[in-house]
N, C-alpha and C positions, 0 to 999 in steps of 0.2 A: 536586299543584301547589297553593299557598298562593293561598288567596282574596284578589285583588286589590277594596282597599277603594275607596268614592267616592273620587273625587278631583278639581278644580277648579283648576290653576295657568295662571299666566301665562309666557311668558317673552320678552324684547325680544332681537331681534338686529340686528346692524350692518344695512347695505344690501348688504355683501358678503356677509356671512353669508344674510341673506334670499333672492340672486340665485341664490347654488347650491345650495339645500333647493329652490326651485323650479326649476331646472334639472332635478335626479334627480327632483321629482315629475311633472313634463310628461314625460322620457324613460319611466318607469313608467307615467303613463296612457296615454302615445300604444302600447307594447308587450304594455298590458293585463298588467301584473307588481306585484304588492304594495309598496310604500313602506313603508320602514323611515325613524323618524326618533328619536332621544330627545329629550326633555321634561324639563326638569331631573329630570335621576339616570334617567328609566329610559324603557328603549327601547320604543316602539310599534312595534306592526305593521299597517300600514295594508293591507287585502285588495285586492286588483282588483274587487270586487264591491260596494265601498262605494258610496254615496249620495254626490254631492255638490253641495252647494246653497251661495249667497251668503246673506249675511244683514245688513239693517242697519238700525240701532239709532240713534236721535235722541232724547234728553233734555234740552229746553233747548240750550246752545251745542256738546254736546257728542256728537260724532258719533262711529258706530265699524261700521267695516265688515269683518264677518268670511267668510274661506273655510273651508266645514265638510266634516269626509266623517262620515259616519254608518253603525253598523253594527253588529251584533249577533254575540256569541260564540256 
């Protein structure tokens, strides 16, 4: 298997788009079942065992509130 480099991307989706990634991720944690999702070009595998914490970030006017899962290969 090819060693997967750092990597750091963003990506913006509509509110429809947004509603049904959270959809399949509430169905996944309420079953306790891994989430798949891609990231621009390539697919993640989110474990049932992951970590997940809020986190939020204030700079001046500009605000930004993130949902994290965290987890170790």
């Amino acid at each position: 298997m090819p060693k997967k480099t750092n990597r750091d991307v963003e990506k913006t989706y509509t509110v429809k788009q947004t509603v049904a990634k959270l959809r399949r991720l509430a169905d996944c944690l309420e079953t306790g079942k891994p989430f798949t999702i891609q990231v621009v070009g390539e697919r993640i595998g989110v474990p049932a065992t992951a970590v997940f914490n809020i986190e939020h970030e204030r700079e001046g006017k500009a605000e930004e509130l993130e949902f994290q899962f965290k987890w170790t290969n």
